[in-house]
N, C-alpha and C positions, 0 to 999 in steps of 0.2 A: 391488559397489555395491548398497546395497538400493534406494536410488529418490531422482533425483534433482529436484527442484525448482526450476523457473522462476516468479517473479515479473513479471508484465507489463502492461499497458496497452490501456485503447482507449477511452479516457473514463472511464474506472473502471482497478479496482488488481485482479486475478486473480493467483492463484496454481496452475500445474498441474503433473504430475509424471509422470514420466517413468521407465521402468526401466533404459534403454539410454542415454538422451539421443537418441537418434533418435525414438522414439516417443511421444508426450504426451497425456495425459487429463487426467482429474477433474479438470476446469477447476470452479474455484470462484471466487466474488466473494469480494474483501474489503472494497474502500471504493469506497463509489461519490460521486457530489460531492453538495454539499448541495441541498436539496430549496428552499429559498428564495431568488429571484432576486439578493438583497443578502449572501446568506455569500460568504464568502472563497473557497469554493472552488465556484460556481456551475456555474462552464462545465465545467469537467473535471479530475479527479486522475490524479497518475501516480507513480511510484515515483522516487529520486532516486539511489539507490544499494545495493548488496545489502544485506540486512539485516544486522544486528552482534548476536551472540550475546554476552548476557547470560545472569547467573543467574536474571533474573526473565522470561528468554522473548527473542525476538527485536526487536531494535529496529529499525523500519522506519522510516525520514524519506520523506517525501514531501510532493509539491507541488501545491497546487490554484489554479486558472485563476480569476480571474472577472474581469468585461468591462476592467479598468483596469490589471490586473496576476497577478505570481504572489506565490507566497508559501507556506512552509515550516513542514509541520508533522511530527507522529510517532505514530506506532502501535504497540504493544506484540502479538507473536505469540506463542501458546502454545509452548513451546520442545518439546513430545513431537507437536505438530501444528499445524504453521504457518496453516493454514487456518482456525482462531481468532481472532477479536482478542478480544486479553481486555483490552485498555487505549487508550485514544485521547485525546488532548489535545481540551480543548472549543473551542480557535479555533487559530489558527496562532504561532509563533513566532518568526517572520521574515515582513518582508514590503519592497517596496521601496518606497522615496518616489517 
């Protein structure tokens, strides 16, 4: 195995990696929630499900909190380095009434 990858949460979206699966580093941010009290995703983002490899990179759905609800968006991850976003939806795509 050359190195495996965790995707996780703690109010933000981190991705770090692993060479055993026992031991884990180079923790990095990838999304963290929006900076203004009325986005969609104010209070906090988190990941919704592993990411789905594509040709054009890694598809990541995830979900951002804010005061009234959640609601479902996606992130695109560079496919030779997950720790990139190289694509992000500008609002959400789901969301519930």
């Amino acid at each position: 195995m050359d190195r495996a990858a965790s995707i996780h949460r703690n109010g933000e979206i981190w991705i770090s990696y692993s060479p055993d699966l026992i031991h884990w580093g180079h923790h990095r941010l990838l999304l963290e929630p929006g900076s203004r009290p009325d986005d969609w995703n104010s209070v906090k983002v988190g990941p919704c499900s592993p990411p789905i490899k594509t040709d054009r990179g890694w598809l990541m759905i995830y979900h951002g909190v804010h005061p009234t609800g959640y609601s479902l968006s996606c992130a695109l991850l560079d496919l030779q380095d997950p720790s990139k976003v190289i694509g992000k939806m500008p609002g959400y795509m789901l969301t519930a009434e």
